[in-house]
C-alpha positions, 0 to 999 in steps of 0.5 A, a space after each residue: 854856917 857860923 853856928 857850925 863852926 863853933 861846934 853846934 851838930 845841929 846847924 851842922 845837921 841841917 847843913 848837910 840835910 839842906 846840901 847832900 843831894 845836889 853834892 852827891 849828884 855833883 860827885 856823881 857826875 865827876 866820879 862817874 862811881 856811886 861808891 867813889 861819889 858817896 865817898 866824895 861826898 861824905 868827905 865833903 861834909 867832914 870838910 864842911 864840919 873841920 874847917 866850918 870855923 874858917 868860912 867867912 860870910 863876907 867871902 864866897 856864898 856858902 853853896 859855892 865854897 860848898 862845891 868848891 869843897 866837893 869839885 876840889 876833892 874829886 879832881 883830886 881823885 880823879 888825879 890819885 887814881 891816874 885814871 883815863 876814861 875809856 872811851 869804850 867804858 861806862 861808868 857802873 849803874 846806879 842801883 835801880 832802888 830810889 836814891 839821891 841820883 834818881 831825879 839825874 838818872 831815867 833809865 838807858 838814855 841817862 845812861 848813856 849820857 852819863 857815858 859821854 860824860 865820863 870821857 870828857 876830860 875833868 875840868 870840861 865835865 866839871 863845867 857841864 856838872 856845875 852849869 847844866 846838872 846843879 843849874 848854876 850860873 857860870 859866874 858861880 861856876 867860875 868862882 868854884 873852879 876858880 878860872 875867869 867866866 870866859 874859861 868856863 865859857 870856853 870849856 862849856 863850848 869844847 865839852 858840848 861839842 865833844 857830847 853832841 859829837 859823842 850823843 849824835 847816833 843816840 838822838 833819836 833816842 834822846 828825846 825828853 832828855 839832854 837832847 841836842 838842843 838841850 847840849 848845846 844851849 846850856 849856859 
């Protein structure tokens, strides 16, 4: 990072190779648009490139400056837009052809995952992003959404209640996926 911010492209290259799939599922799972996502997550990287100089090792990990970075830009999105989930709607399809997203998305049952998420509100899917699909732990959740470990606790409860709600009739077909079990025992 620190050759980074004095301008070396390689260092800046490699950033981005080590960074860009975890980034652009994040954005995915928040944005719930693979366009909107790989937008978010361009723009993540830009960010990385202009303000690389301002990162200081002593401060935040990088991985979580990094996220912080790419949730910060697409709640700011999500706000520009005004946009309300429909409960009705689906976010689009990820095209079928091998992607970064393919390892988060197997067929109809992800897709309906992928559904219940987008109708949580953003700081509750922001929560469920970051400690259940990019395996951090809560206390590097925290430091992203910038909100005590007892926040994201709270707002992992809410959004796993609502999604056991939500996913109840799809459990027989869940199996082998974000189950039940799989929901509400996330930490």
């Amino acid at each position: 990072m620190r050759l980074a911010g004095r301008g070396d492209r390689a260092a800046a290259t490699l950033l981005i190779e080590r960074h860009t799939d975890k980034i652009y599922a994040g954005c995915f799972r928040m944005l719930g648009e693979r366009a909107s996502a790989e937008d978010a997550a361009q723009e993540t990287f830009l960010r990385l490139w202009k303000n690389a100089h301002r990162w200081k090792p002593q401060g935040a990990k990088f991985e979580t400056w990094l996220y912080r970075v790419a949730m910060n830009y697409c709640l700011d999105q999500l706000r520009k837009s005004g946009r309300e989930i429909n409960e009705d709607a689906a976010p689009e399809r990820a095209d079928p052809a091998p992607g970064p997203a393919d390892n988060y998305f197997a067929g109809e049952q992800s897709f309906a995952i992928a559904a219940a998420l987008a109708t949580l509100p953003d700081r509750q899917r922001l929560a469920i992003t970051l400690c259940h699909f990019q395996e951090l732990s809560n206390i590097e959740a925290a430091a992203i959404m910038e909100v005590s470990v007892e926040a994201v606790e709270s707002l992992l409860a809410r959004a796993r209640r609502t999604l056991r709600d939500r996913l109840a009739p799809m459990k027989p077909y869940l199996t082998g996926t974000m189950s039940d079990d799989a929901i509400t025992n996330t930490s």
